[in-house]
LODO-534495 format. One record per residue (C-alpha): x, y, z; residue number from 1. Coordinates in Angstrom, 3 decimals. Each point is the difference from the previous one (the first is absolute). Last residue first. Layout:
N
          X          Y          Z   pos
          X          Y          Z   NUM
...
//
This chain:
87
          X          Y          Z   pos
    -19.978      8.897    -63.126    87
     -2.726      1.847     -1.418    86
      1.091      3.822      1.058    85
      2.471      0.050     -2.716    84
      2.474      3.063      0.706    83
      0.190      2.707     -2.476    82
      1.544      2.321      2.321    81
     -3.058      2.373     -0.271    80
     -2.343     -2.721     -0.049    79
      1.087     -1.143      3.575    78
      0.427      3.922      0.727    77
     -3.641      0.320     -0.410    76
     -1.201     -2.886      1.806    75
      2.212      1.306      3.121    74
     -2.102      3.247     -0.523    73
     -3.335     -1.728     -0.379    72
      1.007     -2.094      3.364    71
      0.833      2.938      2.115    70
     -3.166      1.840     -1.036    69
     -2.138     -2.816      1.190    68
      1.756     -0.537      3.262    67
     -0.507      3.903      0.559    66
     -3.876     -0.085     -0.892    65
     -0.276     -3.361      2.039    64
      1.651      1.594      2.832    63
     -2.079      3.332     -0.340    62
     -3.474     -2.238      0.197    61
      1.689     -1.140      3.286    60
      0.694      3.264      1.384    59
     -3.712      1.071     -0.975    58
     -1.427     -3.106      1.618    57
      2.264      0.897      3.501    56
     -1.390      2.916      0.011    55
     -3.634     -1.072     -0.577    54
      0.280     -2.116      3.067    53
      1.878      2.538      2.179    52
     -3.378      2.230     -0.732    51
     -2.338     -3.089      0.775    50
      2.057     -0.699      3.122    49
     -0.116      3.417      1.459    48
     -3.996      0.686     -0.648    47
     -0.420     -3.280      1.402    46
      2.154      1.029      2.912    45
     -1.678      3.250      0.688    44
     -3.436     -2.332     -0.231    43
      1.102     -1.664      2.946    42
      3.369     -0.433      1.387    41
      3.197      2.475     -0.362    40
      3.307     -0.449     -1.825    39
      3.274      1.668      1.204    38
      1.935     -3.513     -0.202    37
     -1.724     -0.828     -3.137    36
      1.366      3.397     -1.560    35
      3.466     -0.715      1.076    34
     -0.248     -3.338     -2.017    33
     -0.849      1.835     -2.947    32
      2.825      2.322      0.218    31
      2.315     -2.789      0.530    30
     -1.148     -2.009     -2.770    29
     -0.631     -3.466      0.559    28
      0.870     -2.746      2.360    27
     -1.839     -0.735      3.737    26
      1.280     -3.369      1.686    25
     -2.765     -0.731      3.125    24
      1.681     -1.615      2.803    23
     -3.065     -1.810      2.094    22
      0.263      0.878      3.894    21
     -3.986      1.190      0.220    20
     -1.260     -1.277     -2.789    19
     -0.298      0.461     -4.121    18
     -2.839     -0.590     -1.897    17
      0.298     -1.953     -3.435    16
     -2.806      0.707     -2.118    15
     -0.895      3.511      0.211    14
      1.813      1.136     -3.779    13
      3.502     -1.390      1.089    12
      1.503      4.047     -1.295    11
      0.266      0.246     -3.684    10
      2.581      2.329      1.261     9
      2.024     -2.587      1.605     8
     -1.007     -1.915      3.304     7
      2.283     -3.320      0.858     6
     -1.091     -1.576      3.326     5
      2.695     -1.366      1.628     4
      0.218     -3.273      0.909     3
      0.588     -0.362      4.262     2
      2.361     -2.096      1.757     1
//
């Protein structure tokens, strides 16, 4: 039996290439794993990948922004209620 080869979005980065009859497991978004379907080669690809690459940055940076904002406002209500946050 064969391991699969897990690929997400940070992709394996060239060091693990896959062979003819390896399973490769592919997770992400859907969207951006239709894209990598429809990708080309050469420079087109480049072009591709650097543009899913900055994507993927600004969804991140938009995580932190939204993790952030969820812990102020669960701060907040902790000194709302009066609760001590030292225990």
């Amino acid at each position: 039996m064969r391991t699969p080869i897990p690929i997400g979005l940070s992709g394996n980065r060239g060091r693990t290439r896959p062979g003819a009859g390896d399973i490769l497991v592919v997770y992400g978004r859907g969207d951006t794993i239709d894209e990598l379907r429809q990708r080309r080669t050469g420079m087109a690809a480049e072009r591709e990948h650097d543009s899913a690459v900055g994507r993927q940055r600004q969804v991140e940076a938009q995580e932190r922004r939204d993790r952030r904002q969820s812990e102020q406002r669960v701060a907040a209500r902790r000194g709302e209620s009066g609760q001590d946050s030292g225990r």
